[in-house]
C-alpha positions as CSV (number, residue, x, y, z in Angstrom):
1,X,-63.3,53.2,-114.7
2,X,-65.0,49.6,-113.6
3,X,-67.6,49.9,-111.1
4,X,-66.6,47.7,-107.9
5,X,-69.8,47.8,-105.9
6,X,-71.0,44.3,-105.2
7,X,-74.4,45.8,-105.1
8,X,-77.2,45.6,-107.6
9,X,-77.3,49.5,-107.8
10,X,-74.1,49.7,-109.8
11,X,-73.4,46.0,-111.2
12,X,-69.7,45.2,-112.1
13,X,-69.5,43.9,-115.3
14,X,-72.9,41.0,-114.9
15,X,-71.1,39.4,-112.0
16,X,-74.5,38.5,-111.3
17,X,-74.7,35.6,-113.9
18,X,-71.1,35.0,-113.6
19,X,-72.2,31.8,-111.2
20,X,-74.7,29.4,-110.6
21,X,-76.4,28.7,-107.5
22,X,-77.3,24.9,-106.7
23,X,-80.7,23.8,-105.4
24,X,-81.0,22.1,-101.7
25,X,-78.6,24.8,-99.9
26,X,-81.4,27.1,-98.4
27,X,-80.5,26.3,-95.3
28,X,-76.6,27.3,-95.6
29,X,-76.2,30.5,-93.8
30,X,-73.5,31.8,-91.2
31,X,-70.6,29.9,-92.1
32,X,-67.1,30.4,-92.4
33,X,-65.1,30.3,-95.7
34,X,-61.8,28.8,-97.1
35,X,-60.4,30.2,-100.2
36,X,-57.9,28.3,-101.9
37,X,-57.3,29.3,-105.6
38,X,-54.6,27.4,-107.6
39,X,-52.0,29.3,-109.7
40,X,-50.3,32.0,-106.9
41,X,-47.9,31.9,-104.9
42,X,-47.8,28.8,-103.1
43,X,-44.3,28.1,-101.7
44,X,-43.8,24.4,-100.3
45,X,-47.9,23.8,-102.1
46,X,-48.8,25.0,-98.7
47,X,-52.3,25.4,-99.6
48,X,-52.5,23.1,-102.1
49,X,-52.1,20.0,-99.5
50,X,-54.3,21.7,-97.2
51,X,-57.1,21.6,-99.7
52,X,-56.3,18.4,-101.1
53,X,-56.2,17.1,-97.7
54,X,-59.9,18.4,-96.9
55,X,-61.2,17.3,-100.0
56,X,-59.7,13.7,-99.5
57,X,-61.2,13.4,-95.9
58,X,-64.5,15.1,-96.4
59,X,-67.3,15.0,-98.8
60,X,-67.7,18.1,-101.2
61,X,-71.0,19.5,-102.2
62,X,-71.0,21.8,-105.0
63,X,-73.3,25.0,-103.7
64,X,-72.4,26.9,-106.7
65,X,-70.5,27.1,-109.7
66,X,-68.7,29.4,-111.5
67,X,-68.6,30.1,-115.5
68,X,-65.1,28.9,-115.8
69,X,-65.3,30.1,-119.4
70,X,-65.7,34.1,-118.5
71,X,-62.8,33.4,-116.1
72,X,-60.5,31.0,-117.4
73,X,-57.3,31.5,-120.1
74,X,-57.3,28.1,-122.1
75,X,-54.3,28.8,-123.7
76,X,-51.9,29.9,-120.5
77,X,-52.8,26.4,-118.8
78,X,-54.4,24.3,-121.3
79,X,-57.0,21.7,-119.8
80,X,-55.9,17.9,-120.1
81,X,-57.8,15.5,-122.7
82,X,-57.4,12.0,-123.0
83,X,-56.8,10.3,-126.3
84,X,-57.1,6.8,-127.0
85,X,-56.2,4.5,-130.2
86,X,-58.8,6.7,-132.2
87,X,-60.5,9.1,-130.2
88,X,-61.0,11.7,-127.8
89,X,-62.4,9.8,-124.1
90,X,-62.2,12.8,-121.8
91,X,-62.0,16.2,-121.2
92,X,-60.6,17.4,-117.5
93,X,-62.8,21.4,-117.6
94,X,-61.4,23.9,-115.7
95,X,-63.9,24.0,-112.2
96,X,-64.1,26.9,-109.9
97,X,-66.9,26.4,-107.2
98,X,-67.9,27.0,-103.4
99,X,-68.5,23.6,-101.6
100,X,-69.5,22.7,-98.8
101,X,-68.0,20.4,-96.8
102,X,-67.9,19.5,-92.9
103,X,-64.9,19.1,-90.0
104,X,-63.8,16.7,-87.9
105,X,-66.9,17.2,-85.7
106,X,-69.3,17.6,-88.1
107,X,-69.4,21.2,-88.4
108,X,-70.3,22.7,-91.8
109,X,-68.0,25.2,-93.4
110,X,-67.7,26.7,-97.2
111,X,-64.2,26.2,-99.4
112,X,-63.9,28.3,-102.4
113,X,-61.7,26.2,-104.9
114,X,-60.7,25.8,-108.4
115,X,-57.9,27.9,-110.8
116,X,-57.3,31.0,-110.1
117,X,-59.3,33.4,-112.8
118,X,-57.3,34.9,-115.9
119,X,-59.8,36.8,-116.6
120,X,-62.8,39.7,-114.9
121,X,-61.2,39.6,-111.5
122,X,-63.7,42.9,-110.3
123,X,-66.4,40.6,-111.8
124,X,-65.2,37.7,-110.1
125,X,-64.8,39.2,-106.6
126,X,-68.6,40.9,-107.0
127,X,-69.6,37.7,-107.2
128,X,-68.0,36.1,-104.3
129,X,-69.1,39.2,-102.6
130,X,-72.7,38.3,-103.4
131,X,-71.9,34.7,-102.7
132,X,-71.2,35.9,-99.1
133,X,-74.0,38.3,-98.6
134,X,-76.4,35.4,-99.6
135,X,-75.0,33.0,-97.5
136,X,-74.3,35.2,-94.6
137,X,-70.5,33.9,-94.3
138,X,-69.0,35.3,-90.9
139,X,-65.3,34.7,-92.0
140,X,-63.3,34.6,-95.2
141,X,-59.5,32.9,-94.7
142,X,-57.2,32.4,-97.3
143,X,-53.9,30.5,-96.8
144,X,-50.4,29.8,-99.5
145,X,-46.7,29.5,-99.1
146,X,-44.2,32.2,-99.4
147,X,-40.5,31.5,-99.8
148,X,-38.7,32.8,-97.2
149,X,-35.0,32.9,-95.7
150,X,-36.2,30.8,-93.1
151,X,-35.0,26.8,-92.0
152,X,-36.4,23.8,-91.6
153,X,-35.3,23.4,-88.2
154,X,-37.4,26.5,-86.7
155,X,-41.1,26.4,-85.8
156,X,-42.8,27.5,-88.8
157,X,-43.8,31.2,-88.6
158,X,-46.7,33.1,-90.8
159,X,-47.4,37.1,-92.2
160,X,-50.7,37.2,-91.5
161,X,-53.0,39.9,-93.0
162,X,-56.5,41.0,-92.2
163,X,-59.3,43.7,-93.1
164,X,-59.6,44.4,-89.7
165,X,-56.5,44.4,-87.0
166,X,-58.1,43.0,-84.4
167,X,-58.4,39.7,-86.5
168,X,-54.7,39.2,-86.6
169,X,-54.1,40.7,-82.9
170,X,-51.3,39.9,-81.2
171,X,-49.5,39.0,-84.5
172,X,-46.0,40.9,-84.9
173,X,-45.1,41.8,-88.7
174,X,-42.4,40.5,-90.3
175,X,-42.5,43.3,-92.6
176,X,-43.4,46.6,-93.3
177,X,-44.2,48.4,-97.3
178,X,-44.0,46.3,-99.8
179,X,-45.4,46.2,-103.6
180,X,-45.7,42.9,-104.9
181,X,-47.4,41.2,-108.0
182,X,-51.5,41.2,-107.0
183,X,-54.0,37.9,-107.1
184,X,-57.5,37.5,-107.3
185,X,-57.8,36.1,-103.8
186,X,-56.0,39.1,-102.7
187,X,-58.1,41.4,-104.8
188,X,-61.1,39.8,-103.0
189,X,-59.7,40.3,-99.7
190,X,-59.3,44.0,-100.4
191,X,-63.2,44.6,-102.0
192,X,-64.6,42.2,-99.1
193,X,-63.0,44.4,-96.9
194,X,-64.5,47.7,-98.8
195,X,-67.8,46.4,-97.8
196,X,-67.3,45.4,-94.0
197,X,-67.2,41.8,-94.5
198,X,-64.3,40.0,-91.9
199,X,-61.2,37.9,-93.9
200,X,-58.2,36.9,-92.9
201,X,-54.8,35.4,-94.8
202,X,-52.3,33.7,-93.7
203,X,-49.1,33.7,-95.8
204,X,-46.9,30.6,-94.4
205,X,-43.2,30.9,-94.5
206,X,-41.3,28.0,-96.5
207,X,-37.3,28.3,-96.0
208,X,-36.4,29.3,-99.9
209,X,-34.7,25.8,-100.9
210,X,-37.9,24.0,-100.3
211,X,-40.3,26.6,-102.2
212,X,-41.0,24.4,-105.2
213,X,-41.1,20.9,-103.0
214,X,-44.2,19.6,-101.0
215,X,-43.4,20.8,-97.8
216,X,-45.8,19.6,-95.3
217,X,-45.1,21.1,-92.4
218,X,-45.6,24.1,-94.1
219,X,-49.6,22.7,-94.7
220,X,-49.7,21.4,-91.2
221,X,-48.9,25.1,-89.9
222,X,-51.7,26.2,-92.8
223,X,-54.2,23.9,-91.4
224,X,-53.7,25.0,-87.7
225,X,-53.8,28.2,-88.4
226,X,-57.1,27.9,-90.4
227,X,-58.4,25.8,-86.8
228,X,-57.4,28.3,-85.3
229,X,-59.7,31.4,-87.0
230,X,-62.3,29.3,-87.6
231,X,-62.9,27.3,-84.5
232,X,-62.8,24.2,-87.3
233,X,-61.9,21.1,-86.3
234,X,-59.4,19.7,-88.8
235,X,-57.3,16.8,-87.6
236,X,-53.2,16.8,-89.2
237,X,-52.5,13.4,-88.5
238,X,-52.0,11.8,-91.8
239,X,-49.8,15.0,-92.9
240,X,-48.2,14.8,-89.7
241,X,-47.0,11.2,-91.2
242,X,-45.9,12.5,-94.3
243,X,-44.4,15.3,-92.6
244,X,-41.6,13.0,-90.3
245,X,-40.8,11.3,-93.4
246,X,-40.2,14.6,-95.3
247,X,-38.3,15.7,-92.2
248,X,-36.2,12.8,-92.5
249,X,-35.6,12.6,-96.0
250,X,-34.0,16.1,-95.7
251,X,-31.9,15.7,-92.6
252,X,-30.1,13.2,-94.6
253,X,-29.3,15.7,-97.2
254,X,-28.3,17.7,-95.7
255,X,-25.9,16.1,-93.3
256,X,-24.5,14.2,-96.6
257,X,-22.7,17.9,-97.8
258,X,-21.1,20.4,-95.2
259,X,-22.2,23.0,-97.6
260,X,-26.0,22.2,-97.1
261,X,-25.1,22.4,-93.1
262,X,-23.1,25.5,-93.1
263,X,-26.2,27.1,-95.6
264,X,-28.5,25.8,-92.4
265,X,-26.8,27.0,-90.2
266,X,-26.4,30.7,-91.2
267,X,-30.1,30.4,-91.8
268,X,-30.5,29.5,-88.0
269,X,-28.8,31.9,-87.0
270,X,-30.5,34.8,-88.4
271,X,-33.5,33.1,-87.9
272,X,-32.7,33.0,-83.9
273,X,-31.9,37.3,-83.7
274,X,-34.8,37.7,-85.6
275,X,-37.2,36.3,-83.0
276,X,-35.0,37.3,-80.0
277,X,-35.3,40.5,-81.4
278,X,-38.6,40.7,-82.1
279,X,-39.7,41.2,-78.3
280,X,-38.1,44.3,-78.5
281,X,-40.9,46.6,-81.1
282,X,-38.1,49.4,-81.6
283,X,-35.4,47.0,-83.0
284,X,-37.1,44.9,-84.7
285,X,-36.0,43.6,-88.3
286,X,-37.5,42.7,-91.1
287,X,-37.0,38.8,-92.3
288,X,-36.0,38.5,-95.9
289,X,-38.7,37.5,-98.8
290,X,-35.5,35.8,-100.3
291,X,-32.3,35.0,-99.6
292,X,-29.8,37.4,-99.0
293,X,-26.8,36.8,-101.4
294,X,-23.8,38.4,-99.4
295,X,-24.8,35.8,-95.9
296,X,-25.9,32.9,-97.9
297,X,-23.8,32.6,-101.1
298,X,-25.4,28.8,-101.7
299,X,-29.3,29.0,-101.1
300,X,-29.6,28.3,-104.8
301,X,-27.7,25.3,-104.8
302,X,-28.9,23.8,-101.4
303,X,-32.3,24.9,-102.8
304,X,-32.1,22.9,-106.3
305,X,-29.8,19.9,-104.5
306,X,-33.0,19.3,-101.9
307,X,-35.6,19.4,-104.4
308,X,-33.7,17.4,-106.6
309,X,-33.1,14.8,-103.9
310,X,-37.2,15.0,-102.9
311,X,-38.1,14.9,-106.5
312,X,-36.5,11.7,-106.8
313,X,-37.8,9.9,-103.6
314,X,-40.7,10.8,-105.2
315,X,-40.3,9.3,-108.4
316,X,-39.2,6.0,-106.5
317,X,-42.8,6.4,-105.3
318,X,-41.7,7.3,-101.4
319,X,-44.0,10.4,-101.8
């Protein structure tokens, strides 16, 4: 059995060399974290336009780095080089890192990027662990997409999850057991919370027929949410844009086909008993991962007709 003690008395597997700490970040210490790790679940790229978002706004410095190597399957996603005429020009390495960055209002926080590891996940989250015990972080928070049987028209809703309740108080699940498919960032929620340390999640719902789209309301609700844990300043307006265009582009879909707007509307529907339900604890239902066959018979093809129709706004360079 692996050892998963983050401690030097019982080592998991050298997590200890498994990163490189940067000079000039002494003075980092009682922060909050972000983790965002590419490859999981991300319905609507939730997360990934969150992080893409920070990273455009603010500048990035690299605290520590990770030996991408140890953690990384070449051959499942394959790096990018460049060729040109004759030769080899560039080489696009696979990067995971903790960065620091700061808000809105100048307020220093850590983010936790890159693919998600392959590879030595109980070596991977010992090191984190030791990442945060150096630099004292007070809050982990991770954030993706889920698909869910959910429409656009609602108020994007959230599952969050915690390793404490009282750091998703006053949250109501959506659902109760469930065993799905694990990931490192959840793996690393579960041993930070073995050894005391505070992290939320927050798993934003994306109505199923938009699950492989950008859906940026879905990263608006992924950014308040963050704002809202962390006490971070981080300003939505420029998704906000993108977001009302988005909004647009599918209210013309789908009042072009009676299909798509009886689909909707079923979906709206359930959507409303849910939450009227929901103030009552004793009948309160659990909302559907995915879509239920038997009341919404054309998810699939509302799903693949919207993404189509997005995909090629996008290609005529609408974004």
């Amino acid at each position: 059995m692996i050892p998963t003690s983050f401690g030097d008395e019982n080592p998991v597997r050298d997590s200890a060399d498994l990163y490189e700490l940067h000079p000039g970040f002494e003075d980092v210490a009682g922060l909050a974290m972000l983790v965002c790790l590419d490859g999981f679940v991300d319905a609507g790229h939730a997360g990934r336009q969150l992080i893409t978002s920070l990273f455009e706004r603010f500048t990035a410095e690299e605290v520590a780095t990770f030996d991408a190597d140890r953690l990384v399957d070449y051959r499942s996603r394959r790096p990018t080089m460049t060729f040109v005429e004759n030769t080899w020009t560039a080489y696009d390495a696979p990067k995971i890192a903790l960065y620091r960055l700061h808000d809105d209002e100048g307020a220093p926080f850590l983010v936790l990027h890159g693919p998600e590891p392959d590879r030595e996940w109980e070596a991977f989250a010992a090191a984190v662990g030791r990442l945060v015990d150096h630099f004292s972080v007070t809050l982990s928070v991770s954030v993706h997409g889920i698909p869910m049987a959910v429409p656009h028209t609602r108020p994007v809703t959230v599952t969050p999850h915690s390793t404490r309740p009282e750091l998703v108080e006053g949250h109501t699940p959506w659902i109760g057991r469930v065993e799905v498919p694990g990931s490192a960032t959840s793996l690393l929620e579960y041993r930070l919370g073995e050894r005391g340390h505070d992290f939320v999640g927050y798993a934003v719902h994306v109505p199923s027929y938009l699950a492989q789209a950008q859906y940026p309301r879905a990263a608006i609700a992924a950014a308040e949410y963050v704002a809202g844990a962390t006490g971070l300043a981080l300003a939505t307006t420029e998704m906000e844009e993108v977001a009302a265009a988005t909004d647009v582009d599918i209210a013309e879909q789908v009042m072009a086909s009676e299909e798509i707007q009886r689909v909707v509307a079923n979906l709206e529907r359930q959507y409303d008993d849910i939450m009227s339900s929901r103030t009552d604890p004793e009948e309160r239902p659990t909302l559907p991962l995915a879509d239920d066959d038997a009341q919404l018979p054309t998810a699939d093809e509302l799903g693949a007709e919207l993404e189509r129709f997005l995909a090629e706004r996008e290609g005529e360079g609408n974004g």
